[in-house]
C-alpha positions, 0 to 999 in steps of 0.5 A, a space after each residue: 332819703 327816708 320816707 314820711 308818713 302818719 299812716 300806712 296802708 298795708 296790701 294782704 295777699 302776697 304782701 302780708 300773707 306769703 301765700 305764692 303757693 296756693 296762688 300758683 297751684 290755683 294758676 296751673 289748676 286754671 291752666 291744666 282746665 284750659 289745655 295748657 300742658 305745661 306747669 306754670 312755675 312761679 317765676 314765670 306767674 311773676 312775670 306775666 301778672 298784671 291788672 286786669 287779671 283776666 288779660 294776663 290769663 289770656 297772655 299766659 293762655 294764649 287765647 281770648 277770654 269769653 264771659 263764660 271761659 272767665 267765670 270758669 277761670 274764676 270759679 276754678 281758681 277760687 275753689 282750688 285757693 280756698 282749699 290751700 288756705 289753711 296752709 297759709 303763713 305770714 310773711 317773714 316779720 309779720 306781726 312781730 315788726 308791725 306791732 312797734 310802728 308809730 304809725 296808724 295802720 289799715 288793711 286794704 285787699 282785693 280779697 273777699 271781704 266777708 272772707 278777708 276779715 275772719 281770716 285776718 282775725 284769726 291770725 291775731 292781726 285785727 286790732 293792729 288795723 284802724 279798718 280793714 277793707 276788701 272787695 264787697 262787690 263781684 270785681 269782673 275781671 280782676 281791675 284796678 285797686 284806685 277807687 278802692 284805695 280812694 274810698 278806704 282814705 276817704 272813710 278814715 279822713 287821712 290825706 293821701 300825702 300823709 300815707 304810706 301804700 305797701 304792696 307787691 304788684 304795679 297795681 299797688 303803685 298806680 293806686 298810690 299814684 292816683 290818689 296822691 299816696 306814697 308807696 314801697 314795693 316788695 317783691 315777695 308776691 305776685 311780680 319779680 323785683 323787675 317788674 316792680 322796678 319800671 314802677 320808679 318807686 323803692 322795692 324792697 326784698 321783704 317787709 322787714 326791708 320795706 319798714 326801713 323806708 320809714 322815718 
């Protein structure tokens, strides 16, 4: 059974933006800084991601996390992901299949929003989005999309029944649970198709998969 909705709310990194790379190459930056001798491969990135960040960096390190080990862990990471974004792509069926869609579409992140929205606008995607919303305001920790995905709702005036949450991460879905949305995963990011699985919602391979869920 297909789903309905009048509006779609779309996750970047991972999800629209296939940037597994960069965001492994930060992780083993972070790791190698760390003392942790051996490269961390994507699939294994994949397994231990979860919200909040800073506790799946201290599964994957073995270690509790100070206040300063997580600023460290924060500045290295962004310094080396930011270096790699320019080689950055889109995901498989991005724009081409968004364009057609009948249904409004928005843009929410966990991204910088200073820096999400020129860069959403540099890969032309900007007026496909009724608003486009990312992290205004330091995120200690790496915590849950909930109360944001609640505020980018309210400020469209849409009913969270009558929304469609796309994303690549549990998180995506426990945000959609808490506000009332609908939501399809896609296993093309941060967390394997098993582990978007124990969410008990569609998983899709891509995102030309994931539109199929549409009505």
């Amino acid at each position: 059974m297909g789903i309905r909705a009048e509006h779609v709310v779309w996750d970047w990194n991972g999800t629209l933006l296939a940037d597994n790379d960069a965001v492994l190459a930060a992780v083993n930056r972070v790791c190698a800084d760390f003392g942790h001798t051996t490269a961390v491969t994507l699939d294994q990135w994949r397994e231990v991601f979860a919200r909040p960040v800073k506790d799946c960096y201290e599964r994957l390190l073995g270690r509790p996390l100070s206040a300063a080990d997580w600023a460290r862990v924060d500045l290295l990471y962004h310094h080396e992901y930011r270096s790699l974004l320019h080689g950055v792509g889109l995901a498989h069926g991005v724009p081409d299949l968004l364009v057609p869609l009948r249904q409004t579409q928005s843009l929410l992140s966990m991204w910088f929003h200073d820096e999400l929205v020129p860069l959403v606008a540099g890969f032309g995607l900007h007026d496909l989005f009724t608003r486009v919303d990312g992290l205004r305001a330091p995120d200690p920790g790496g915590n849950s999309k909930a109360e944001h995905l609640a505020a980018h709702l309210d400020a469209q005036r849409l009913r969270p029944r009558d929304v469609l949450v796309v994303g690549d991460v549990l998180d995506d879905a426990d945000a959609a649970r808490a506000v009332g949305a609908q939501v399809v995963l896609v296993a093309t990011g941060t967390s394997s198709r098993r582990v978007l699985r124990s969410a008990g919602v569609p998983v899709a391979d891509s995102i030309p998969e994931a539109l199929t869920h549409l009505t």
